[in-house]
N, C-alpha and C positions, 0 to 999 in steps of 0.2 A: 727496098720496101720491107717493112717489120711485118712479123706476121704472130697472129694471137692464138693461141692454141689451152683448149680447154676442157676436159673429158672427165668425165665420172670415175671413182674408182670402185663404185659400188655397180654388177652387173646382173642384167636378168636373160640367162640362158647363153652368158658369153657376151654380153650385147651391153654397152654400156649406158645409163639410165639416161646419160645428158651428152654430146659433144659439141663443143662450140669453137669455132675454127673461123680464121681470117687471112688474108695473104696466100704466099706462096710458098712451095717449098725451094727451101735454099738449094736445094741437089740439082733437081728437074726440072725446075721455073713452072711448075703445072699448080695451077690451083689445088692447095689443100679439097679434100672429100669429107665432111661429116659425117659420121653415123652412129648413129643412137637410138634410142626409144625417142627422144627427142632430139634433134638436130638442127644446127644453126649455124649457116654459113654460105658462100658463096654456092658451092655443090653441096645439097644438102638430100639425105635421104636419112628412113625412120619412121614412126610409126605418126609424129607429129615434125613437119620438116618446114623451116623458113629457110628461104635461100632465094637465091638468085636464078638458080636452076632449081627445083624440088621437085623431090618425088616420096611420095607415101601417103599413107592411108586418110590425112590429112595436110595437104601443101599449099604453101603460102609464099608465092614470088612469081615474080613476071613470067616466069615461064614454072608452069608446075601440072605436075600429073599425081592424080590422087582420087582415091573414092570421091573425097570432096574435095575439090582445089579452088582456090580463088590465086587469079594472076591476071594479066595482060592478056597472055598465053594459055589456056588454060582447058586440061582435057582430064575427063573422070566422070563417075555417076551423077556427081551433081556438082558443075562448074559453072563459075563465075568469072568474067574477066570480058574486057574486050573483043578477042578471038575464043567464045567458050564452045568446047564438043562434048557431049554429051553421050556415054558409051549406054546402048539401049540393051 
């Protein structure tokens, strides 16, 4: 399986402005991790995260944890999804 790999080279704080990831890693067969200010990918975390799994201040995927998340799954100050918990 190919896997798509794509990251900012411009950084804020060490931290890169975009990551966008797909697939596997050829070594470890473990899903690539995104991370970014924004992030997008299967495992995705950031300060804006789409994924599959997500976590950050804003997350967006079937399973996601975030101040505000919308998913399936979905747990944070103000979540939306199916299964939503809401942290008081």
């Amino acid at each position: 399986m190919a896997s798509f790999n794509m990251t900012s080279t411009a950084t804020v704080f060490g931290v890169p402005l975009y990551d966008i990831t797909w697939g596997r890693d050829p070594t470890t067969g473990l899903p690539h991790q995104a991370r970014g200010l924004f992030a997008c990918g299967v495992r995705a975390s950031g300060i804006v995260a789409l994924g599959i799994i997500a976590f950050g201040f804003v997350a967006i995927g079937p399973v996601s944890i975030g101040v505000i998340s919308i998913g399936a799954v979905a747990l944070g100050f103000a979540a939306v999804g199916a299964v939503a918990a809401r942290r008081r």
